[in-house]
N, C-alpha and C positions, 0 to 999 in steps of 0.2 A: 529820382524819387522812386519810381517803380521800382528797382533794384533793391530798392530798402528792404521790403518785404522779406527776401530773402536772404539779406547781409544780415541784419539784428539778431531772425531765428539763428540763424546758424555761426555768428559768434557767441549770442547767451549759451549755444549748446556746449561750442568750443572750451569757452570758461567753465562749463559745469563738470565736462569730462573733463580738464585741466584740476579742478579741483577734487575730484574724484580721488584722480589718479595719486595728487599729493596725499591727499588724506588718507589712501592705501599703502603706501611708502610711510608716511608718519606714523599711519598704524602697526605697518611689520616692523618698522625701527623700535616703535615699543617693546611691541611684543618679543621681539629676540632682548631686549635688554632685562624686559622680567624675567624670561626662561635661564639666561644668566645666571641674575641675580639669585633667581629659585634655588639653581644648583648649588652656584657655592653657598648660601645658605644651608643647604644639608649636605655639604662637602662633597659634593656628587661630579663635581666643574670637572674634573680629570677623566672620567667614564664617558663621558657624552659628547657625544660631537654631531652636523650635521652638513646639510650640502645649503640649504636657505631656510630659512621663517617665511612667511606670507602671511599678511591678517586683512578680514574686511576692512573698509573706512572705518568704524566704530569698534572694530576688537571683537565682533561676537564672535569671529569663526577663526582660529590659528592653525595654521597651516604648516608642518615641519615635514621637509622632502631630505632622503639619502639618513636616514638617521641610524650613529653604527653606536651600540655600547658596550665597552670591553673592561671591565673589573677584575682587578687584579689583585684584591683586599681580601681578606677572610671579610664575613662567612660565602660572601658568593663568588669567590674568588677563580678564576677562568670563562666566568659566563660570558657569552658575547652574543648580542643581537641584533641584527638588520631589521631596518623597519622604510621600505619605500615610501609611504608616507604615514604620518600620523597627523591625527587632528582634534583639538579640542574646541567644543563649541558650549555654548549655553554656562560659561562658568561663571559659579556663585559660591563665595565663601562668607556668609555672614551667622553671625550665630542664629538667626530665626528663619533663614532661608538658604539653602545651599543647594547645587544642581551641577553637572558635570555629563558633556556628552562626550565618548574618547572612542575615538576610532584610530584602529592601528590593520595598513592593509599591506601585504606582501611580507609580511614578520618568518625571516631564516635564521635559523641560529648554523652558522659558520663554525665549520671547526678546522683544522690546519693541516696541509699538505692533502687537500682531500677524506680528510677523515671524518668520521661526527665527533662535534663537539660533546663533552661530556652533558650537559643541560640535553641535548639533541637523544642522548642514549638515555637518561633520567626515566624524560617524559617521551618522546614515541618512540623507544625501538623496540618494545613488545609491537605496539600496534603494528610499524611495519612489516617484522616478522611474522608475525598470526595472518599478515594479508600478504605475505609475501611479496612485500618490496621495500628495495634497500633506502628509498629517499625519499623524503619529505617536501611535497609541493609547498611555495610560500602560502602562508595560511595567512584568515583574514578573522579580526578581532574587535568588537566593539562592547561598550559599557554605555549606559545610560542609569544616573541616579538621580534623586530630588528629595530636598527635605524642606518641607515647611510647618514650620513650628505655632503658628497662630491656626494651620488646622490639624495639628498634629499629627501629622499624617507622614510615610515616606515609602516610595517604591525604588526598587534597582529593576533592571533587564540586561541580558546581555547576550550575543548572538556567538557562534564562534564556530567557521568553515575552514575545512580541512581538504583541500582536491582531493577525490581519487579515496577517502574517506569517510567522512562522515560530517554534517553540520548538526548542531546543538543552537537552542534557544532556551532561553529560562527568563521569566518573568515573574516578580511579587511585591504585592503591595502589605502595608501594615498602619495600622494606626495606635492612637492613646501612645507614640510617642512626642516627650517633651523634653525641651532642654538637651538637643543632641550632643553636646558639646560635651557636658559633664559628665551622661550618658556614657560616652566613647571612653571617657579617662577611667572613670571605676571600673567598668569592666574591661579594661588592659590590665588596669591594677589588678584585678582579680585574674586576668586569666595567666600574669605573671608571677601572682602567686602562689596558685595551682601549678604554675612551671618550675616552681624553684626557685627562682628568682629572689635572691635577697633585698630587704627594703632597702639597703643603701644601695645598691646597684639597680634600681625599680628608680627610685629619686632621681641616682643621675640623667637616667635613661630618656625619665620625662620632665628633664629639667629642674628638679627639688618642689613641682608644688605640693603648694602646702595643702595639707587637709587628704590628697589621693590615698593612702592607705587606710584612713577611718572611712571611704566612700565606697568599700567593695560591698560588705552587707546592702545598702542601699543599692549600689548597682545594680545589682541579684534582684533585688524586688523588684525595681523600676524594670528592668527585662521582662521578667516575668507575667508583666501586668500587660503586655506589649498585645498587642490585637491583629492575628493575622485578617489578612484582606486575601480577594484573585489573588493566582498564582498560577503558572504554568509551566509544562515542562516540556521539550519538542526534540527528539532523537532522528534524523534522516539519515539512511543511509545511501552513502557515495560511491559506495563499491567496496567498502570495507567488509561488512558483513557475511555479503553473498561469495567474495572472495574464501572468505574465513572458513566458511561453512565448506567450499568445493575442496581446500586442501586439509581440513579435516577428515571429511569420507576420503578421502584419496589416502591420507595418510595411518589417520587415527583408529580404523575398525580395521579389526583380523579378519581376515580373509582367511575361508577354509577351501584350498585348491581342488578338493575331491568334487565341492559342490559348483563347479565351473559359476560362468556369468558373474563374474567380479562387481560390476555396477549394479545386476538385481541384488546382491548382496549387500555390499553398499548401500543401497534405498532400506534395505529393510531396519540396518543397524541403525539406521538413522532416522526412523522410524519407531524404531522401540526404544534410540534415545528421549526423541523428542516425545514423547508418551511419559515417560517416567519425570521429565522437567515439568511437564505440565503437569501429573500429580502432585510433585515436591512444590509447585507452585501452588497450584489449587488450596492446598491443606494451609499455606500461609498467609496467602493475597486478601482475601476474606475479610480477614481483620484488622485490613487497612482502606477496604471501599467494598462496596454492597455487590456491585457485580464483579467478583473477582474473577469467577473461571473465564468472561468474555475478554477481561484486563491480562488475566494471562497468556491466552491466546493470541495477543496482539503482539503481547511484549514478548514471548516466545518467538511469533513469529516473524519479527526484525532480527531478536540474535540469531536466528538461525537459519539468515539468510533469505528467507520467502517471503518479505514485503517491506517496501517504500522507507519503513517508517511508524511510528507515533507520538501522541500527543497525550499528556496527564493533563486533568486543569480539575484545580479545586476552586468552589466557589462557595464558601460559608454562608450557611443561612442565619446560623445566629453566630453570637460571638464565643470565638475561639482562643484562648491567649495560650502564651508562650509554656506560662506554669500548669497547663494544661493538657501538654502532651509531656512534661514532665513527670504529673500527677498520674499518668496513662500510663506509664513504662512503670514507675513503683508499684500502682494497684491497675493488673491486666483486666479484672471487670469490669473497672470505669472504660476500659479501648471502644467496646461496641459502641457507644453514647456518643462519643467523640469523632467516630468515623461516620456518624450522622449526621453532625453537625458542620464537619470539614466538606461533606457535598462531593467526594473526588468522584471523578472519569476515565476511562482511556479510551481514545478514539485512534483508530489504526489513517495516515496517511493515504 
């Protein structure tokens, strides 16, 4: 009997970690059979491949390790992506509530026999170049969205690190939006047919519903009416910058050999570069936040090398909507008003 004490605890636990376990195995068996079913669903099954799925007991958190995509289709035809893992949590697809957390860490794009891939030369081979290096550290990639339609309200964020370069964050939130769903279709509809797009190749695209192409006028207003919220914008630099800036003077200003001391010269070109940016900025920044010449100063001084870093962040004191900074670019005297109202900042790292 005394033994008891210790035999009960410790098979209830045994049972609960037993059932744990299944209930994480039944959960990844799911979960890999939607991400399946997902793809061929949008004919994607051929592109995608991975090494395993993993998901909690309940499905909140999806785990995909080794994940390669290689497309071979027009229009993104030779893209290919490594992704060490990616994970989706918090997913919500209902029409009055929707939420998605996606994080992708170690994303390379591979290209063949040691080359870069075409995607690879697209998107960073200015950046590498301007910093003077040929290869792109695996970079690290996340999203966070929500929408809730009983308080009509929705924010994104998203984070995105570059080794040896630079990391970005952006934040905003919005509200007076409703009915995201309809929302989203009218203005596809609309922004396909400001593309071109003809309505019978606009129908197949989005399946032939009905009613989309009398929904773009509506779109347009309902955007419109939309109410920005917070927002933020966050630039660090990684070594990209300060790089950029040292093979710039090294490279970029004339040097006149009579006047020896190559580097006081150098300082100085770079000097009365950055003098002339800062005026070219001062004359425009103004009319987009109260303290511009300080805004410029900052933002000046991350491109060009001499600090950490900054951060923008608007915080609206009254209400700001979408058809607002619309109305702002047609008639440039309503901008002051509005850049009052938007509350913006920059604060240097």
């Amino acid at each position: 009997m005394k033994h008891q004490k210790f035999i009960i605890p410790g098979a209830v636990g045994g049972l609960l970690l037993a059932g744990y376990i299944g209930l994480s195995l039944y959960s990844s068996g799911q979960a890999e059979k939607q991400l399946e079913d997902w793809l061929y669903d949008n004919e994607l099954d051929g592109f995608v491949q991975w090494q395993s799925v993993s998901a909690s007991p309940f499905g909140a958190t999806i785990t995909v390790r080794g994940v390669e995509v290689v497309v071979d289709a027009a229009p993104l035809k030779g893209l290919e992506v490594s992704v060490e893992e990616l994970r989706i949590a918090d997913f919500v697809n209902k029409p009055d509530l929707k939420s998605l957390a996606l994080t992708l860490e170690g994303v390379t794009f591979p290209g063949a026999d040691d080359r870069p891939s075409a995607v690879m030369k697209l998107l960073f081979a200015e950046l590498l170049a301007d910093s003077g290096r040929d290869q792109l550290e695996p970079l690290d990639l996340s999203i966070q969205a929500r929408y809730d339609d009983e308080a009509s309200e929705a924010g994104m964020s998203f984070s995105i690190r570059l080794p040896d370069l630079f990391a970005a964050e952006g934040a905003a939130q919005v509200a007076n939006v409703r009915n995201l769903d309809s929302l989203l279709d009218g203005a596809l509809t609309q922004t396909m047919g400001f593309a071109g797009v003809g309505s019978r190749d606009l129908l197949r695209m989005l399946g032939n519903q009905a009613g989309l192409l009398d929904d773009r006028d509506e779109a347009s207003r309902r955007l419109r009416t939309i109410e920005l919220g917070d927002s933020s914008f966050m630039l660090e630099d990684l070594g990209y910058f300060k790089r950029r800036n040292l093979l710039k003077q090294r490279y970029d200003y004339a040097l006149d050999p009579a006047k020896g001391d190559a580097d006081g010269q150098r300082q100085e070109a770079f000097e009365r570069d950055l003098r002339k940016q800062e005026k070219d900025c001062s004359e425009k920044l103004p009319r987009a936040m109260d303290d511009g010449k300080q805004a410029c100063a900052d933002v000046l001084a991350l491109l060009n090398g001499q600090s950490d870093g900054f951060r923008v962040i608007s915080e609206p004191e009254e209400r700001v909507r979408l058809g607002d900074l619309e109305l702002a670019l047609q008639k440039p005297e309503r901008a002051s008003r509005l850049v009052q109202r938007l509350n913006q900042r920059v604060e240097a790292l």
